[in-house]
VOGU-3710 file (C-alpha; in Angstrom, 3 decimals, decimal comma):
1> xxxxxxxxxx> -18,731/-18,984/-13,202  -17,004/-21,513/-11,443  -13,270/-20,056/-12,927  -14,380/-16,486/-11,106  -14,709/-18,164/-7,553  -11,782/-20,229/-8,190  -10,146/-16,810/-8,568  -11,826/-14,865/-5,802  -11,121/-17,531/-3,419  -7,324/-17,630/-4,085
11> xxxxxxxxxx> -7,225/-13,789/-4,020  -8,582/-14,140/-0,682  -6,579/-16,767/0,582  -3,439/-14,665/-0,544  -4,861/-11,893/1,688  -4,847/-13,562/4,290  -1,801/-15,578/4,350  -0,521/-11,862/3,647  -2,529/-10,014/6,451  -1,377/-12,684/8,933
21> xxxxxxxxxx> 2,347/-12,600/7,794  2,466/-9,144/8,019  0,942/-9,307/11,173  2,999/-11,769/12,966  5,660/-12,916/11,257  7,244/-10,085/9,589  8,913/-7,220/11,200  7,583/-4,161/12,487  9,476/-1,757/10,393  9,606/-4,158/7,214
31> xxxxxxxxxx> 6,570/-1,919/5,181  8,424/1,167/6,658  4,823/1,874/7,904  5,985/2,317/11,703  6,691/6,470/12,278  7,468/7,177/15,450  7,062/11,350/16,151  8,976/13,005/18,859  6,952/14,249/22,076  4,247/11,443/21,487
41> xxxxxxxxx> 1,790/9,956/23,821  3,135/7,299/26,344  6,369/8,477/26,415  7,275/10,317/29,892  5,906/14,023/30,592  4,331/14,601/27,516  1,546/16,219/28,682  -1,530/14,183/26,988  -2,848/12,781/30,083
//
């Protein structure tokens, strides 16, 4: 029993550290997860507001 949360808590350590690199070290486009479509909201005149 004790071997299982030994595990669980380093898979949730490595989450984090992960979850917070991602977050504020790494950069934006790194994970490729950043799409940016043409016409979208914020940008001038594009009619959403």
């Amino acid at each position: 029993m004790e071997v299982i949360q030994a595990v669980l808590v380093y898979l949730t350590l490595g989450y984090a550290v992960f979850f917070l690199a991602k977050k504020y070290i790494l950069p934006k486009g790194f994970f490729g997860l950043k799409k940016e479509s043409k016409g979208s909201c914020g940008q001038d005149n594009c009619g959403c507001h």
